[in-house]
C-alpha positions as CSV (number, residue, x, y, z in Angstrom):
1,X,74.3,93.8,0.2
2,X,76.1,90.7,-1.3
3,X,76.8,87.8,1.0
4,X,80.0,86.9,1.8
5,X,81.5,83.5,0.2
6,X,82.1,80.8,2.9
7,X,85.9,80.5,3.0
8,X,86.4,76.7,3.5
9,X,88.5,76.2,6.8
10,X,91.2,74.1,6.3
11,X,91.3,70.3,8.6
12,X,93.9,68.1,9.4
13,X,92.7,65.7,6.6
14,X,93.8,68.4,4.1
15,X,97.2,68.8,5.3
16,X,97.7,65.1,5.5
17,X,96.1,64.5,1.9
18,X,98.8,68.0,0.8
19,X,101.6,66.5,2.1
20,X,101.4,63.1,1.1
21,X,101.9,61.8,4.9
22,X,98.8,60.0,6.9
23,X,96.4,61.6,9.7
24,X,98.6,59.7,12.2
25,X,101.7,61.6,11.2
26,X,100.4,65.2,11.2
27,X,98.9,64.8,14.1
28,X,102.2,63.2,15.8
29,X,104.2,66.4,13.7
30,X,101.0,68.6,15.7
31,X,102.3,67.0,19.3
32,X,105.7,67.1,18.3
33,X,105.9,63.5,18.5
34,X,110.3,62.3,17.7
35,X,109.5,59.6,16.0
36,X,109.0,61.6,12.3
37,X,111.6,62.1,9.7
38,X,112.8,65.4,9.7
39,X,112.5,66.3,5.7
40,X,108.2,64.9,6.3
41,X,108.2,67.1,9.7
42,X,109.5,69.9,8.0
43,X,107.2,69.7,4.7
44,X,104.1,69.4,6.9
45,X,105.0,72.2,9.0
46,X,105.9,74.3,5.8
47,X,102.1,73.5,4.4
48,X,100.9,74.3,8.3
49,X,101.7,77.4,8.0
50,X,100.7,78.1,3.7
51,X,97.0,76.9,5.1
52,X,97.2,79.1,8.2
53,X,96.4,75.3,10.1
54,X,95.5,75.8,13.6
55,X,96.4,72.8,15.8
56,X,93.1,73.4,17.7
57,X,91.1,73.0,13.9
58,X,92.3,69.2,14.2
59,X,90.9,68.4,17.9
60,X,87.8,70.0,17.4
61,X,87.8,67.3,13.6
62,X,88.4,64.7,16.2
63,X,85.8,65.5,18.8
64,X,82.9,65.6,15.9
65,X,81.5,62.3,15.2
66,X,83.9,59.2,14.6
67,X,87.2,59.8,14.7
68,X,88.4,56.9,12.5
69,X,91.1,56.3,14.5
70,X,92.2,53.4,16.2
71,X,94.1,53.5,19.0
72,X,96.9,50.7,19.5
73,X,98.2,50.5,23.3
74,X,101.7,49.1,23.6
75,X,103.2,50.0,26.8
76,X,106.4,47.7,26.1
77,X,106.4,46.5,30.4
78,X,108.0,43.0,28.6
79,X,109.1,43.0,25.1
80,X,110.5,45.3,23.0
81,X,109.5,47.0,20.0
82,X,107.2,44.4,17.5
83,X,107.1,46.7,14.5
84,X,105.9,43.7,12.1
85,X,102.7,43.5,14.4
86,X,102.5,47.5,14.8
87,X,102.9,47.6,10.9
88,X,100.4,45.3,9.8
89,X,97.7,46.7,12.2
90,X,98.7,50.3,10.8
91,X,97.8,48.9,7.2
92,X,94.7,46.6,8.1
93,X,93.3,49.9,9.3
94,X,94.5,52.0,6.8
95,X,92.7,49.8,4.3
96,X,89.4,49.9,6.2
97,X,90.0,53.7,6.4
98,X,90.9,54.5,9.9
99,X,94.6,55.5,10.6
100,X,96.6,54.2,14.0
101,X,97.7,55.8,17.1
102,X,100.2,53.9,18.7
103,X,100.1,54.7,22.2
104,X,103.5,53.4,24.0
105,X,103.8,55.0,27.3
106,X,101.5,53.0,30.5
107,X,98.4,54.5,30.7
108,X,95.9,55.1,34.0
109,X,92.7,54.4,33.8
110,X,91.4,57.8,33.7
111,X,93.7,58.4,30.5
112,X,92.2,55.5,29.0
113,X,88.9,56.1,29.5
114,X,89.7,60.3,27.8
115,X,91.4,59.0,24.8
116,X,87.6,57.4,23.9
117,X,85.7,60.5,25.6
118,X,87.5,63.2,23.9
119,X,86.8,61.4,20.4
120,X,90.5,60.6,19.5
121,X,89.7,56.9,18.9
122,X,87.1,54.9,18.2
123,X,88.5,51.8,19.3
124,X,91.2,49.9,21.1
125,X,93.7,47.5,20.6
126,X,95.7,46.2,23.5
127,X,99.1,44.8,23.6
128,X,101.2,43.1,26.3
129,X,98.5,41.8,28.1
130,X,98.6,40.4,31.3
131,X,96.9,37.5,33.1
132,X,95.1,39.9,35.3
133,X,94.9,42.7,33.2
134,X,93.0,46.2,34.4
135,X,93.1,47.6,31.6
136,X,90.4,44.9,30.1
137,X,88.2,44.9,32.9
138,X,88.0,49.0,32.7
139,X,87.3,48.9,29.1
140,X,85.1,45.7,29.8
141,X,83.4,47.2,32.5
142,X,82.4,50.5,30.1
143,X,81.0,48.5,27.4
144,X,84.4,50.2,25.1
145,X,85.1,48.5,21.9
146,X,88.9,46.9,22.1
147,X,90.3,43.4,20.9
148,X,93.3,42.0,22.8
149,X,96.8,40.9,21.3
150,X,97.3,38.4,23.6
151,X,94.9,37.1,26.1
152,X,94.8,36.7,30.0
153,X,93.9,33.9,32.4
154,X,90.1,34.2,31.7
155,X,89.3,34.9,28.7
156,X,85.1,34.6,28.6
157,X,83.7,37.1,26.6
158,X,86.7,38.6,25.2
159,X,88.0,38.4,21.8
160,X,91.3,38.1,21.4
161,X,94.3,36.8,18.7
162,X,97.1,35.4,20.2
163,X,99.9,33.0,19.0
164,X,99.6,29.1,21.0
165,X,103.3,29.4,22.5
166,X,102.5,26.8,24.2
167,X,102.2,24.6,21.4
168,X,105.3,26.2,19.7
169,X,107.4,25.0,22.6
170,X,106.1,21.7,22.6
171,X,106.7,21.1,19.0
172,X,110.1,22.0,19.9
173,X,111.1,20.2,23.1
174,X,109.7,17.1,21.3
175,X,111.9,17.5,17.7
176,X,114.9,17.9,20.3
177,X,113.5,15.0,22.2
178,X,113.5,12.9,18.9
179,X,117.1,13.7,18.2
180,X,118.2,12.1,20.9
181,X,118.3,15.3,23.4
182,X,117.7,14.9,27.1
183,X,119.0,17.9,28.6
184,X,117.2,21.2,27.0
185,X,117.4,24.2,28.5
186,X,114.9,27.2,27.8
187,X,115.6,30.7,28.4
188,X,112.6,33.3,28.6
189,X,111.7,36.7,29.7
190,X,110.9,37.0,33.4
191,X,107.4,36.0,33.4
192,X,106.5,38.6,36.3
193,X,107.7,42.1,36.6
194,X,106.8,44.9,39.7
195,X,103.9,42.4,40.0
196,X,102.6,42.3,36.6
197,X,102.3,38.7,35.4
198,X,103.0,38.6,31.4
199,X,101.0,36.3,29.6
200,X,103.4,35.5,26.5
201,X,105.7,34.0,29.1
202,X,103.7,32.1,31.8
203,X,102.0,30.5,28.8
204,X,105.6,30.1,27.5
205,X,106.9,28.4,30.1
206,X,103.8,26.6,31.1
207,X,104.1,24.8,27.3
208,X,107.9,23.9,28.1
209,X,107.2,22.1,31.8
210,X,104.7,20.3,29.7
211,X,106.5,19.1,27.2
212,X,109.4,17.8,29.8
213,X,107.0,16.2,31.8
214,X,105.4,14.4,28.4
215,X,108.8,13.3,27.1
216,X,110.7,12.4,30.3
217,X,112.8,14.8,30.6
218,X,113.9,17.3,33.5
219,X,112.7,21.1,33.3
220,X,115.8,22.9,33.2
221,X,114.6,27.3,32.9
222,X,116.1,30.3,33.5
223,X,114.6,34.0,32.9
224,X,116.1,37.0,31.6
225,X,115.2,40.8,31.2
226,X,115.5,42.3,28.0
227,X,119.4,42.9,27.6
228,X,121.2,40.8,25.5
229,X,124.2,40.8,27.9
230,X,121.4,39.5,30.2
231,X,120.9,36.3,28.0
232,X,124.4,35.7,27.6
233,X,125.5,36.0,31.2
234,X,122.7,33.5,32.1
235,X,123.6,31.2,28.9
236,X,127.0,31.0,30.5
237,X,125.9,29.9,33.8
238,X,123.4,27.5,32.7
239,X,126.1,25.8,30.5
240,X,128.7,25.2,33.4
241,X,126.3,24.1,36.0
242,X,125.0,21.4,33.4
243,X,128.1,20.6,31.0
244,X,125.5,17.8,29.6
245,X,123.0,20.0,28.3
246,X,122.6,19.9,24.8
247,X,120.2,21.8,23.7
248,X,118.6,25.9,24.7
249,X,115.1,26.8,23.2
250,X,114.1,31.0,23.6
251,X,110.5,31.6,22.8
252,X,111.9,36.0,22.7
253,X,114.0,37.2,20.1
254,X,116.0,39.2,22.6
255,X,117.6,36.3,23.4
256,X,119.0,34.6,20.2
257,X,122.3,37.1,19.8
258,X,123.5,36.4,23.5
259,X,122.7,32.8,23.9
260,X,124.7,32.2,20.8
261,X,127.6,34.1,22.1
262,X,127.6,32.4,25.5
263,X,127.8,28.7,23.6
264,X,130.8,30.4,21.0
265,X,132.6,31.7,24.0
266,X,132.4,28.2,26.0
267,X,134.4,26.7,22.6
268,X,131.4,24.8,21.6
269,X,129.4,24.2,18.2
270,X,126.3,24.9,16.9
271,X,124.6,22.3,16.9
272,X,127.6,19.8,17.3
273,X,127.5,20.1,20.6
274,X,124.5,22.6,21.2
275,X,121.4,22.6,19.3
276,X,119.5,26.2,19.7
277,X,115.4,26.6,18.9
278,X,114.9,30.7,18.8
279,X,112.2,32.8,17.6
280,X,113.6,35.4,15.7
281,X,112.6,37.2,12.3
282,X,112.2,34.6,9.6
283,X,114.4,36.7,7.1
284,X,117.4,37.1,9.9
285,X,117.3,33.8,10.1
286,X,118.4,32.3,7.4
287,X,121.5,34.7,7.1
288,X,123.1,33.9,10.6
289,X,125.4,31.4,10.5
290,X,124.3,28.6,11.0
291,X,120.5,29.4,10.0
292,X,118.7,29.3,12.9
293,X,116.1,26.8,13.5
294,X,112.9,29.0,14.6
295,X,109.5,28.7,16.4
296,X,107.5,31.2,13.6
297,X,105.9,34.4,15.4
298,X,102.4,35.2,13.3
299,X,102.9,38.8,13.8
300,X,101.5,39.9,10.1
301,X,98.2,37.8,11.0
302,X,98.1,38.9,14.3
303,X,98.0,42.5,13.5
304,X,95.3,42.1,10.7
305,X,93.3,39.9,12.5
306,X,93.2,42.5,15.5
307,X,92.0,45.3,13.3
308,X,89.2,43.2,11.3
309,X,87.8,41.7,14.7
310,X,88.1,45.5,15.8
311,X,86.0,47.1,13.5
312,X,84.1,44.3,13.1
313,X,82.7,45.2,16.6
314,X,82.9,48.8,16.1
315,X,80.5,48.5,13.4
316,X,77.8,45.9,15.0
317,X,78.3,43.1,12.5
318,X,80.3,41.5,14.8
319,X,78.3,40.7,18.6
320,X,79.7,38.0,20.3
321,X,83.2,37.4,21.1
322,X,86.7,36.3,18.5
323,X,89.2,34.4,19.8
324,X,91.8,33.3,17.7
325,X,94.6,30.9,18.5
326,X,97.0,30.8,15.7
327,X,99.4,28.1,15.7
328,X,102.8,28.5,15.0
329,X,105.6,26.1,13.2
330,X,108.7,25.0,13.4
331,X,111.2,25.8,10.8
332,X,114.2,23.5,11.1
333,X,117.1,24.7,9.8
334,X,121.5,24.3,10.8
335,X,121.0,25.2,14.2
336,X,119.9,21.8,15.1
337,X,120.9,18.4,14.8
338,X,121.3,14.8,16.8
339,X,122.7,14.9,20.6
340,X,126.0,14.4,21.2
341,X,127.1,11.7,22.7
342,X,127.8,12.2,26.1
């Protein structure tokens, strides 16, 4: 009796390779995930069903030996949305052939803990990391590959990349100082939030009360959440309780579009009579009007550097801890200039 030929079963790497489209986004399409266009959602689907694809085909893929994935946990408590660092991590592992799963919704520690024990990742990177952060200990405490973008209060035997805010701020407090500024306000995201201590902005603020105390001047901060009209309103107030500030410095993007509204809406000039340090996207920058003088963000590095560390320590050629401090610079552009006289 002649044997039967093996009919080759068909995986989610064959639909993805088919349909032009990554791992990542068939298995989002699988979960009905929003975030796909709907022309690639319906092509995948359309090859789905020509291959007689069974969604259960790709779990058991990802349960079998590495998954080469790498999970990327953003739960977006602070900021919002950082999709140059999101982007460059999604290519850094792409290149070392893993795809990313970006995970934005908070996570218990029992979903942690299954996205590694049901095989759908092989590693962690986390984002928005706090000073105390569980999430690090948990994965710490199981021996679970991760990196950190960002970095908490102790740091010993951790890698991490992170960008020295600290020394962003300071850079800018003293250029203001040097033009002849003596009142300089700084407006930040709320630095703690339902008890959750953020460490982009204590480390934020921390580097601006330093720089006041090294150049003489009085600490002058406010916070903000993450609405513009939030910005603006507090702009507004800080700029008639202290008519001789002259100068705001925002380490968050969020913040740029309302503090420059505020300082328009008070009849005043940028920078003739308000000088204004942002970090916003390098490119956006130099169309506003005026260009905006900007603390630069390393998010491209950051997000590379996260996955090479990453699978550096996946892969064992990489034992004892990374931790990267990239320093950013100061790009001086219209939005600043001498103090006015008072």
């Amino acid at each position: 009796m002649a044997k039967r030929p093996q009919i080759k079963k068909t995986t989610i790497v064959d639909i993805a390779r088919a349909s032009g489209v990554s791992i990542t986004t068939v298995s989002r399409i699988l979960n009905n995930k929003p975030d796909v266009a709907e022309d690639t959602r319906q092509r995948v689907l359309q090859l789905i069903n020509e291959h007689g694809f069974t969604p259960q085909l790709a779990w058991q893929q990802l349960r079998s030996g590495r998954s080469r994935f790498i999970a990327l946990h953003y739960p977006q408590d602070f900021n919002p949305h950082s999709q140059q660092i999101i982007t460059s991590a999604a290519l850094g592992c792409e290149d070392a052939g893993y795809s990313l799963n970006l995970i934005a919704n908070s996570l218990n520690d029992n979903d942690l803990l299954s996205i590694f024990r049901s095989g759908q990742t092989d590693g962690v990177i986390l984002m928005e990391i706090l000073t105390t952060d569980r999430r690090v200990e948990l994965l710490k405490h199981n021996n679970l590959p991760f990196v950190m973008i960002g970095r908490c209060a102790d740091n010993s035997g951790l890698s991490y990349v992170d960008v020295d805010i600290a020394k962003g701020i300071n850079d800018a407090i003293q250029y203001l100082n040097a033009l002849g500024h003596r009142k300089i306000g700084f407006i930040t995201l709320a630095p703690v939030k339902q008890e959750k201590e953020y460490g982009y902005s204590t480390w934020a603020i921390k580097g601006y009360e330093e720089a006041c105390r090294q150049s003489g001047i009085f600490a002058l901060w406010q916070t903000v959440d993450l609405k513009t009209n939030d910005a603006y309103s507090v702009t507004l107030e800080m700029l008639e309780q202290n008519p001789d500030m002259t100068a705001i410095v925002t380490p968050q993007e969020i913040g740029v579009p309302g503090i420059i509204k505020a300082v328009r809406s008070k009849g005043l000039q940028v920078p003739g009579d308000i000088s204004i340090i942002g970090l916003l996207d390098e490119s956006i920058s130099e169309i506003i009007t005026p260009t905006l003088t900007t603390i630069s963000f390393p998010a491209r590095d950051m997000g590379f550097e996260a996955v090479r560390i990453l699978i550096a320590h996946m892969h064992g050629t990489q034992t004892a801890p990374v931790q990267l401090l990239l320093r950013p610079e100061l790009n001086v552009r219209g939005s600043t200039g001498l103090a006015r006289s008072r």
